[in-house]
N, C-alpha and C positions, 0 to 999 in steps of 0.2 A: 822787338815785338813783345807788347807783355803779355803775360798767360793768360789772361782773364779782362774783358772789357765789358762793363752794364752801360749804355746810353743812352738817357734820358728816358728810364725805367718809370712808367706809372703802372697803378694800378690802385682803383679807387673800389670800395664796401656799400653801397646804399646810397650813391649818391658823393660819400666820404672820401678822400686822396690819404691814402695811406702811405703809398712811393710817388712824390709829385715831382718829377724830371730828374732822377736819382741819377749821377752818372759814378760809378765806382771801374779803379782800374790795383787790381795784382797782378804784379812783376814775381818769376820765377826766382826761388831764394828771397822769400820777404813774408814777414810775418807783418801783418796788416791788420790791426785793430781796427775793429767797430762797434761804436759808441751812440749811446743815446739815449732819451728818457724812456718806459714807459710806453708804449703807442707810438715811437716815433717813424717806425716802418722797419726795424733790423732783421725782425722776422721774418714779414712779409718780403721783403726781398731778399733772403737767403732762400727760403720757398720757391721763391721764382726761379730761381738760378737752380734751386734743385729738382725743378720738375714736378713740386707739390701745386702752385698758381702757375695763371698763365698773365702774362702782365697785358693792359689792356694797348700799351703800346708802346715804342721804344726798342732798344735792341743788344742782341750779347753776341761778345766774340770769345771763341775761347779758340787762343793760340793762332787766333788772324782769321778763324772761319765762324761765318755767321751762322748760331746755330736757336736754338729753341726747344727744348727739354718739354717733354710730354708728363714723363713719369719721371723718380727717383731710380728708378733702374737703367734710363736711357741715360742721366746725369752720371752717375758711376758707370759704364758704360764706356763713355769718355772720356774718365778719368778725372770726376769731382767729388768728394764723397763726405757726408756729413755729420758727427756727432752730437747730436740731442742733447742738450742736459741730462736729461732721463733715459736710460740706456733701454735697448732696444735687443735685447738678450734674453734667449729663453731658458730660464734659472732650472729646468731639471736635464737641463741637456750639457755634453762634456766644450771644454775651451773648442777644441779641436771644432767639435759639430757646427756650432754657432758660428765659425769663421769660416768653415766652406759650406756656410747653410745656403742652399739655392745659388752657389756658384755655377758659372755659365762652362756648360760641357760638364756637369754632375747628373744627367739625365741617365746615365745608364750603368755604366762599372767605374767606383774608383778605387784607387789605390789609396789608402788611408794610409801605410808604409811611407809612401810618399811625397804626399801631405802633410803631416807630421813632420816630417825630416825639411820641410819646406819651412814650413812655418815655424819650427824651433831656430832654423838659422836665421831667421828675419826677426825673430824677437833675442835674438842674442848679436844681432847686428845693429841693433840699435835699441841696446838696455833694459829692452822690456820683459823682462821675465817673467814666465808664464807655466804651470803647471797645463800640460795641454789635455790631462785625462783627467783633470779636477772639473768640477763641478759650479757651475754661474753660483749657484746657491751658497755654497761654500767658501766665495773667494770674497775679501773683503773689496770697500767700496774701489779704493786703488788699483785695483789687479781687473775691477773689472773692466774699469777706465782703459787700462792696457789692452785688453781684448777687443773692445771697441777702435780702439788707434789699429792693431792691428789687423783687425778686419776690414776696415778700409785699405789700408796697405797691400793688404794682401790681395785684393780687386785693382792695382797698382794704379791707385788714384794718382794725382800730381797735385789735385788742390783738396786742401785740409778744410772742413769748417767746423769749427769747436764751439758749441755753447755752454759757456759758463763752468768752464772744466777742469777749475779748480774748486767751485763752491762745497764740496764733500771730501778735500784729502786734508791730510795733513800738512804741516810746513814743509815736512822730512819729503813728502809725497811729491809734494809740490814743487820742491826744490831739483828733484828727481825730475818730473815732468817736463820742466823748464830746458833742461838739459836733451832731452830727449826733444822737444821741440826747434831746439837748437841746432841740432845734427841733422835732422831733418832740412832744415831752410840752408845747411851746408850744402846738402846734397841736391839744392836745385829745387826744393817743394815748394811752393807756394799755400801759407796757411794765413786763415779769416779766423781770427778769437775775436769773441762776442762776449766781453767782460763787463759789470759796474765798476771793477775793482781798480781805479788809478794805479795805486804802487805797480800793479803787473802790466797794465799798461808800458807805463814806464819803463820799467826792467824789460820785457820780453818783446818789444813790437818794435819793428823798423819806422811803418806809417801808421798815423793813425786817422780815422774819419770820423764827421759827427755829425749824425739824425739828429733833426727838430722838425717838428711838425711835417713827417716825412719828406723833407726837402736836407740837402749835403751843404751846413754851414761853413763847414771847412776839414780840408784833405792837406797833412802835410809830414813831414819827418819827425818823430818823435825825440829827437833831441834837441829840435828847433819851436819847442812848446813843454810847457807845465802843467798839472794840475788844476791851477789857479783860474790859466785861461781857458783849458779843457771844459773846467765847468761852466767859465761864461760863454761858450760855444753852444754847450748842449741847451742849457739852462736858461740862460739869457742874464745872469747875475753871479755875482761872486758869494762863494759858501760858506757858508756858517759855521764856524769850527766849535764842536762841541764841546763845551765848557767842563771843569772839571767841577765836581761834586761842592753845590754849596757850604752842606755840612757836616760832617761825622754822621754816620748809621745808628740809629740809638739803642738805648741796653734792651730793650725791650723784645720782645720774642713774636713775632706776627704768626708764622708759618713754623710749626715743626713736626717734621717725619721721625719717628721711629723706627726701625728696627724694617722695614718696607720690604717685603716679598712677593714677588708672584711667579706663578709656576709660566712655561712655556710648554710643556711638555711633560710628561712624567716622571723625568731623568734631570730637565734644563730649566735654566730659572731665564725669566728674562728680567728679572730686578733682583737684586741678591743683598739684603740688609743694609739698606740706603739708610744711613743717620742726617736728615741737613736740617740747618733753621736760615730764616730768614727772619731779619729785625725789621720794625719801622724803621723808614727812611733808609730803607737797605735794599742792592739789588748784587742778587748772588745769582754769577753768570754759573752755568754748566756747560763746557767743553768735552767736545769730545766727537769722534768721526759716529756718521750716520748709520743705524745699525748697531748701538750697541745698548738700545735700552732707554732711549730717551724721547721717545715715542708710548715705550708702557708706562712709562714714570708721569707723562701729560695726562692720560688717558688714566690710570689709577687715581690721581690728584685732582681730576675734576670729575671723577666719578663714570665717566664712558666707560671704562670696566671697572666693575666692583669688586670684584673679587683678588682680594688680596689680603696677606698677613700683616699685622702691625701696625702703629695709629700712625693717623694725619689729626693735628689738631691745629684749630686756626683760631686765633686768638683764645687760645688755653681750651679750647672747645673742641671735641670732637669729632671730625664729618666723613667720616668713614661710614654709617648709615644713612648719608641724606645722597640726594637724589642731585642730577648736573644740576638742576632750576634749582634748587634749595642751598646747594653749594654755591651759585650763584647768587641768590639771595643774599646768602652771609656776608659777600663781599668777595670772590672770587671770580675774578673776570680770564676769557682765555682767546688768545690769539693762536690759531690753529697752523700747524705747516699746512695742513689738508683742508687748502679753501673751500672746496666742492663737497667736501666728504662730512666735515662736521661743521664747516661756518655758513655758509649759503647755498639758499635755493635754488639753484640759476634759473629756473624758467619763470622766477617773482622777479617785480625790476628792484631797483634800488631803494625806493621808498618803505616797503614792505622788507626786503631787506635787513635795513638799520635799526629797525624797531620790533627783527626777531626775538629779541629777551623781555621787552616792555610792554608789545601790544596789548596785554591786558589789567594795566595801569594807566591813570590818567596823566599827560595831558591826554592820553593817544586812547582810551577809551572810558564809558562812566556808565553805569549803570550796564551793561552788555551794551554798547554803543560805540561804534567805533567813528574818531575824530578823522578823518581823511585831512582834514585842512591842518592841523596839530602833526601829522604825520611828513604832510608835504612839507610846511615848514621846515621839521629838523631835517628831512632830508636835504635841500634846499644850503644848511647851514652846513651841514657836515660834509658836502660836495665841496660847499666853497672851504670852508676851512683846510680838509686835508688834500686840494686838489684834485680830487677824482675828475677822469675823465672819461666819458662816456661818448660812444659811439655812435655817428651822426648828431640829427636834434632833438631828439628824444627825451635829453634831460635826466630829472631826474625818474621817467619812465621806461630806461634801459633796461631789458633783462638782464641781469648777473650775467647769462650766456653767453653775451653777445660783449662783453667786456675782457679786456685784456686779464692777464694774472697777477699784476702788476695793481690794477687800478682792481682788480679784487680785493686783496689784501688790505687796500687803504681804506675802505669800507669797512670791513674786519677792525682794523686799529679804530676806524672813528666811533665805532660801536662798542667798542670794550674797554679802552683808555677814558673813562669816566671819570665824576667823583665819587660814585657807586662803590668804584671797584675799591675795596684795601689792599687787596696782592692781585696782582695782574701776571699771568703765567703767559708768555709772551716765548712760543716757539714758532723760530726763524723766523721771526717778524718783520723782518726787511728782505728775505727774500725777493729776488726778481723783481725788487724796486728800485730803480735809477737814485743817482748820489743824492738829485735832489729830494726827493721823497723818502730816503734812509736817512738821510741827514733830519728829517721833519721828525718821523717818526720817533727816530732813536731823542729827539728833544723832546719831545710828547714822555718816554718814560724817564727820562731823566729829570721831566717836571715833578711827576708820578713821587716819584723818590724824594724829591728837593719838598714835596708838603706834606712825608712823611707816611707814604703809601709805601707797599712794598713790592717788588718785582724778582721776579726766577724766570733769568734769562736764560733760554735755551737755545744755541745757535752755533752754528759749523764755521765764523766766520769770527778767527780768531782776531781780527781787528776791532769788532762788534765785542766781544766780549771783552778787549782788554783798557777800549775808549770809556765802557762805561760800569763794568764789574767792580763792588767793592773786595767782593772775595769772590774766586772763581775756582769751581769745584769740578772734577775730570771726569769722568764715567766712560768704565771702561767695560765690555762683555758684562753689564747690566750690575757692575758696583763701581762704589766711590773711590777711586783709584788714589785719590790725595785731591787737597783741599788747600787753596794757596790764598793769601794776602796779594791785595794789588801791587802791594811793595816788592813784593818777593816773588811775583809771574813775569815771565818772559818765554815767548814765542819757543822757546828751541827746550826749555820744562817744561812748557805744555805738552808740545810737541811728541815727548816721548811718553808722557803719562796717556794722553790718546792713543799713541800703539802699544800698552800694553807695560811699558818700559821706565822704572824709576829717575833720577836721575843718579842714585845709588846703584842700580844696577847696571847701568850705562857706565860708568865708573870703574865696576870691578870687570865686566866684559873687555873693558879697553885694557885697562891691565893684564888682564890673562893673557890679552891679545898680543901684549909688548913682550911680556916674559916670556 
C-alpha cells in the first residue's frame, strides 16, 4: 500500500487547468522528486494535498484512506507536513517556542523541561543540531532550515514536503542535509523535494515526476533516466549548455567600490570596506550564503539607500550622489531578488510593467503623451522573447498579481538586460525559474558580457556562479572574505569562504585536530 495517492487531481484559476488529471503516488522510504517549469501546477498541488486549495475534482489517499484536507493543520494532523521555501518562523521567539508553537494539547500547562529534553533527543537523533534557547533571529540560514525539519518532525509527520531547500545553504550545508534526508527515508519517511536543480535530483531522489502544462509527462526511477531527458520532459527540447566565455574580460575598469561601509546599527556594519571592480566584458559573481550583506551592497549600489561611506564610481565617475533613475540613466540596470518590493507593481499588468524605467521617453511617450500602441508592442515582444507566461487570456493585460514568481522575474530580466544597460547588477536572477528559463537568462547575461557590458553577479547557487563568473568574490558577515580566479574556485573553497572559514584556516584546524 503506498503512503500517499493524488488521482487524477484538477483544479483550474479563471477558467485556466492548473493540475489537469495529475495522478502522483509516494511509497513509504522514497524520496520523490518533483519537477517542472514555471506554471506548471507543483504548487498548486502540493497546496492541495496540504489543505491550502481544494481541488475541483479527483482524489487522495493517504495510507489506503480517502481523505480531503480543509486546512494546513488538518494535513499535519495526519501526518503531512510542509516546508516553504521561505521559512515560516517567528525571528524574536526561542528554537524551542517556534517548534511547540500551537502544538495540539498546549492549551493549558506545559512542561517545557520536557519538551526540550524531547526535542534535543530528536535533533541529536537525526543530526540536526540545534541551539534550543537561541533565538530564529540569531541563527544562520542553515540551522533555521533545521528548525523547520524539525518542527514538522516533531508534529510526527510521515510525509516530508521540501521546497527548494537547498537554494540558501552552503555545499558543506547541503551535503549535511542530504544525509539527514537520507536517514530519514531509512527510517520509513516518505519525502516530496521540489527542486530546479538536476545534480540533486539525481544524487538524492529515488523517483522522479514531471509537470508540463499542469499535466504528469512522465513518473519513473531516477536511475533509469538523465538530465538530458529530464529536460525534454519538462521542457519539450533538449538544453543548451552554456557556452564558455567568448573572450577574455578587458583591462578596463567599468564598476569600482572603494573602501564601501554602511552602518547597521551603532555597534554593527552591514558592509564592512567592500574593495571590488568590475571590467568590461567582465562578470564578477559574489557568493556567499543569504544574510550576510549582499542585499545592503544592491541596495547601496543602485542607490535605494544612500547612505553610506566611500565611493562607487562607474565609468571613472562618481554616483554616490545620484539618484536610482539617474544611476539608471548612467547605465546601471538591476535585477532585484525582491520582485514585489522594488521591481513591480503588481496591481499594473505587464505592459505598464516593462516600460517602468522608460515611460517617459519616446517611443513610449512625446511631448507628455503617452504611446499605448509603442507600449503594447514592446510588451508583445518581450512576452514572446523571454517566454512569459501569463495567466489565462489576458495577455499582455495580466496583472503582475495574478502571475506566478517565476514568470515575474522574466519580465524583471526582459526589462533590464538591455543595450541601455553597461553593468547589470543581476541578484538571484534565476531564482524560482525552471532550467528552462535559467538557462535563457543566464545566456541573456552572458550575451551582456560577450559585447562587453558588464555584470555583478549576486547569487546563492553556487552552480550559477561557477558556469558563468570570471572571478568570483565571497562575502561574508558583510566583507570581502577573498576573491578567487575562475581557475582556481571549486565548490568545497567557496564553500568554506561562505561560512566564514579560509581554506588556510581549514588547514591548521585539521592539524590541530590530528596532533
Amino acid at each position: 500500500m503506498a503512503l500517499l495517492e493524488m488521482k487524477d487531481i484538477c483544479k483550474s484559476f479563471s477558467g485556466v487547468y492548473v493540475n489537469d488529471h495529475v495522478s502522483l503516488t509516494v511509497e513509504k522510504g522514497e524520496i520523490h522528486a518533483l519537477l517542472g517549469e514555471n506554471g506548471a501546477g507543483k504548487t498548486t498541488l502540493m497546496n492541495i494535498l496540504d489543505g491550502l486549495y481544494n481541488a475541483d475534482s479527483g482524489e487522495i489517499f493517504w495510507k489506503g484512506e480517502k481523505v480531503a484536507f480543509r486546512t494546513p493543520r488538518e494535513a499535519i494532523a495526519a501526518g503531512i507536513g510542509m516546508v516553504q521555501q521561505h521559512f515560516s518562523l517567528v525571528r524574536n521567539m526561542t528554537v524551542l517556542d517556534n517548534v511547540i508553537l500551537n502544538l495540539s494539547g498546549n492549551h493549558t500547562f506545559l512542561n517545557r523541561k520536557k519538551e526540550c529534553a524531547k526535542l534535543m533527543e530528536m535533533a541529536e537523533r537525526y543530526g540536526l543540531s540545534v541551539d534550543t534557547d537561541a533565538k530564529i533571529a540569531d541563527l544562520s540560514v542553515g540551522e533555521r532550515q533545521r528548525v523547520e525539519i524539525l518542527k514538522a518532525l516533531y508534529r510526527n509527520v510521515e510525509l516530508l514536503i521540501l521546497d527548494e531547500p537547498t537554494g540558501v545553504l552552503t555545499p558543506q550545508e547541503t551535503e549535511h542535509f542530504f544525509a539527514v534526508l537520507k536517514e530519514l527515508r531509512s527510517e520509513g519517511y516518505g519525502i516530496i523535494i521540489i527542486t530546479h536543480r538536476m545534480s540533486e535530483i539525481m544524487q538524492i531522489s529515488d523517483r522522479v515526476s514531471v509537470l508540463r502544462d499542469g499535466r504528469i509527462t512522465a513518473s519513473m526511477r531516477t536511475s533509469d533516466t538523465d538530465p538530458i531527458q529530464l529536460s525534454r520532459f519538462m521542457i519539450g527540447r533538449d538544453m543548451k549548455e552554456i557556452e564558455a566565455p567568448d573572450v577574455e574580460p578587458g583591462e578596463e575598469i567599468l564598476l569600482e567600490i572603494r573602501d564601501l561601509t554602511r552602518r547597521a546599527g551603532k555597534h554593527t556594519h552591514a558592509l564592512r570596506h567592500i574593495d571590488l571592480t568590475v571590467h568590461k566584458g567582465e562578470i564578477l559573481g559574489i557568493a556567499g550564503v543569504e544574510g550576510n550583506g549582499q542585499k545592503e551592497l544592491s541596495e547601496v549600489l543602485t542607490g535605494i539607500k544612500a547612505k553610506a561611506d566611500g565611493q562607487i564610481l562607474l565609468d571613472g565617475e562618481s554616483i554616490m550622489e545620484l539618484s536610482v533613475r539617474e544611476r539608471y540613466e548612467r547605465g546601471l540596470a538591476y535585477i532585484s531578488d525582491d520582485r514585489l518590493g522594488d521591481s513591480l507593481i503588481p496591481a499594473m499588468d505587464i505592459t505598464d510593467n516593462l516600460v517602468l524605467r522608460d515611460y517617459r521617453k519616446e517611443p513610449y511617450s512625446r511631448h507628455g503623451r503617452i504611446n499605448r500602441l509603442a507600449m503594447r508592442e514592446n510588451a508583445e515582444k518581450k512576452m514572446a522573447e523571454y517566454e512569459v507566461k501569463a495567466s489565462g487570456n489576458l495577455g499582455i493585460n495580466t496583472r503582475v498579481a495574478q502571475m506566478s514568481g517565476g514568470n515575474q522575474q522574466k519580465l524583471i530580466a526582459a526589462r533590464e538586460i538591455s543595450e541601455k544597460a553597461r553593468l547589470v547588477l543581476a541578484a538571484q536572477p534565476t531564482r524560482g525559474l525552471d532550467i528552462g528559463a535559467t538557462s535563457f537568462v543566464r545566456e541573456r547575461l552572458m550575451d551582456h558580457r560577450n559585447k562587453g557590458g558588464g555584470v555583478l553577479l549576486i547569487s546563492a547557487d553556487l552552480e550559477e556562479i561557477l558556469a558563468l563568473s570570471d572571478r568570483i568574490a565571497v562575502i561574508y558577515n558583510g566583507s570581502i572574505a577573498g576573491i578567487l580566479k575562475r581557475s582556481e574556485a571549486d565548490v568545497h573553497r567557496i564553500g568554506l569562504l561562505m561560512g566564514g572559514i579560509t581554506a588556510e584556516d581549514a588547514k591548521e584546524a585539521a592539524d590541530e585536530k590530528a596532533f
